[in-house]
N, C-alpha and C positions, 0 to 999 in steps of 0.2 A: 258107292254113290248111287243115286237116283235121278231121276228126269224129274224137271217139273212136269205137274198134272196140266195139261192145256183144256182139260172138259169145262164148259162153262154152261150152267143152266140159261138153254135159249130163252127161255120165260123170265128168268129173272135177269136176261140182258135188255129184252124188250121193255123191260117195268125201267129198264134207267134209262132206254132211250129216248123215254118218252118225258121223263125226268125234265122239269121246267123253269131249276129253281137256276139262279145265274150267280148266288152265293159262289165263290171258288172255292172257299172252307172243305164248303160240304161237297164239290165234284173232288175234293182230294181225299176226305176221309171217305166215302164210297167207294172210289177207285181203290184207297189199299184195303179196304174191307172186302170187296171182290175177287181180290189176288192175294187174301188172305196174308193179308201184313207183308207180302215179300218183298213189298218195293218201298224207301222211303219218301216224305214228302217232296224231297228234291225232283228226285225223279218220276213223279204222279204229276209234278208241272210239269217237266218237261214232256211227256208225252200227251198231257192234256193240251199243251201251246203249240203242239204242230198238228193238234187235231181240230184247230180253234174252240177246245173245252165241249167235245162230245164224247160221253164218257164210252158210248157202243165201239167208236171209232180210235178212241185212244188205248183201248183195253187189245182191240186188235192189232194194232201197231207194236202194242207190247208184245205180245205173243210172236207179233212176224220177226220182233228184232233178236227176243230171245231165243226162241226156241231150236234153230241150228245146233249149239252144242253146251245147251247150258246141262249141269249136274249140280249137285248140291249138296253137302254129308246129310246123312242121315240122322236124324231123330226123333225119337219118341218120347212123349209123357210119359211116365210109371206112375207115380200117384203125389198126392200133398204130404208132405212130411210134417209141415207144420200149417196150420191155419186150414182147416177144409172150410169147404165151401160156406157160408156164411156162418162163420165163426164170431162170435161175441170178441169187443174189446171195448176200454173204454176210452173216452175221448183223450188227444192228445197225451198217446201214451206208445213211447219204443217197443215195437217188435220186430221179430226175425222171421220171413217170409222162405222158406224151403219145397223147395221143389223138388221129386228124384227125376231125374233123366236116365237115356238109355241110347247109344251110337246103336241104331238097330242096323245098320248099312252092312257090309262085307271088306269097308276100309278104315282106316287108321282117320281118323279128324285130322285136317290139316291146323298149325300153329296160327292163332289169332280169331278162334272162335271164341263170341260174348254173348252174353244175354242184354239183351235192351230193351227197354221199355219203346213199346210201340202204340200205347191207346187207354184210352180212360184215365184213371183218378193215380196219378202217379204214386203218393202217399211220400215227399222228400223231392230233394232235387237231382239225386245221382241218379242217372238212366242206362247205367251200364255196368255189367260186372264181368272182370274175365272170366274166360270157363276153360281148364284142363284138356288137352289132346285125349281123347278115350278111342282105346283099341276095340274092333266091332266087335258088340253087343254086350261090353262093358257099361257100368250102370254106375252112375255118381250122386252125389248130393250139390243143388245150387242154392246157393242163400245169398238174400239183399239184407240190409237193416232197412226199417221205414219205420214211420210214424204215425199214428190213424189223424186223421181231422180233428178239430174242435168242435165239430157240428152232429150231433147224432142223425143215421140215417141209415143205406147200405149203398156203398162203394163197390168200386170193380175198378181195372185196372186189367190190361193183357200188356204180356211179353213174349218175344221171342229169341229166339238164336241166331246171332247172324256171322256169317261168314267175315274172312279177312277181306275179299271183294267187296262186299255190301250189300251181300245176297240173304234175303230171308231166307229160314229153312227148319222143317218139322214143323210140331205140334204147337198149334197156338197156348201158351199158358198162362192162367189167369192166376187174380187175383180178386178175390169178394170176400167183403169184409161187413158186418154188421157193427154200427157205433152205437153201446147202447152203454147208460148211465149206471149199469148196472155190469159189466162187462167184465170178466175176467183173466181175457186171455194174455192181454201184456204181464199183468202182477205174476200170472202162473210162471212166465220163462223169466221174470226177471226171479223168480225166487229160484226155480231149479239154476237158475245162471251163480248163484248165490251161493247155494248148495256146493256147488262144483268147485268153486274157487275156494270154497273153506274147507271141501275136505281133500287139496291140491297145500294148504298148509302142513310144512313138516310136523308141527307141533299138535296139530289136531287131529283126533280121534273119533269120527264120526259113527255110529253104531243105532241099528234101527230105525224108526221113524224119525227123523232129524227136524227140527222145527226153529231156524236160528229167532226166530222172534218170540219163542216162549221164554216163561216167567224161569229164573234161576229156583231151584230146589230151595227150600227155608234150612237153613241150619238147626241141626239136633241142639237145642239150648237147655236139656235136661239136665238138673242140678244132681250132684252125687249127694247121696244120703249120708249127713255130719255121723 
């Protein structure tokens, strides 16, 4: 387990005290952007509503309330398994978002850790997937399905891991995606997804570069000599 970090750049707590906008939106996505996604919307109100919506002052209260004995499992990013950083796809088109993780801690993950969507462009509407107990410094694969947009552009999206409590915890991990009319990254996994399943066929024989959409061989139609 780990402590949360309580360091807060005093400069960038003065740039939001001074903050003037009275939107609430924006004093809650600030707030979890400051404490780096660990707390969700619910709780960004409530501590914003006993500070009457001053984010210097509601950020401290978070810290006086947690910091006594909170801990949190450990994790780490390892890298993108699928989709790097502004990877090409095309509009309106299934892909498979993987992540590797890593329990960098010195304990066993407790039962009811998820991955949740915490910010930006969701890509679908399930915002959560379970994720496996991993023994420390054991290393796994996460995968969501999603969908890119109809609209070309470039996306993002962050997740994180959250405890059975409701505690964020580790590395923020994204998602950026580039929507471009020319894209190939969903066709790519849905063909290798393709690939796999045809040669998981008892009856098929897959051998060398496999290409299920090429033309059939022409038949030898040569006449025998009367």
């Amino acid at each position: 387990m780990e402590d949360m970090d309580m360091d807060l750049d005093p400069e960038l707590m003065q740039k939001f005290s001074c903050l003037g906008t009275t939107n609430k939106d924006v004093h809650i996505s600030e707030f979890q952007r400051m404490l780096g996604f660990q707390l969700n919307p619910d709780d960004c109100t409530f501590f914003l509503d006993v500070t009457s919506w001053n984010l210097q002052a509601a950020i401290g209260a978070c810290y006086d309330f947690e910091s006594p004995n909170i801990s949190v499992p450990s994790m780490s990013f390892v890298e993108d398994v699928t989709i790097g950083e502004g990877e090409s796809i095309l509009p309106d088109t299934q892909f498979v978002k993987t992540w590797q993780i890593q329990n960098s801690g010195a304990e066993v993950w407790p039962p009811g850790i998820c991955l949740k969507y915490v910010g930006g462009d969701q890509f679908g509407h399930v915002n959560m997937v379970m994720v496996r107990s991993l023994e420390p410094q054991e290393i796994t694969d996460v995968s969501v399905q999603r969908c890119s947009p109809s609209r070309t552009g470039m996306y993002q999206g962050q997740w994180r891991m959250c405890a059975a409590t409701g505690i964020y915890n580790g590395d923020v991990m994204w998602m950026i995606l580039s929507v471009e009319v020319g894209g190939l990254l969903g066709v790519t996994q849905q063909l290798s997804s393709f690939e796999m399943e045809f040669k998981e066929q008892p009856h098929c024989k897959v051998e060398g570069n496999f290409n299920p959409f090429a033309c059939p061989p022409k038949p030898n139609n040569q006449m025998k000599a009367i």
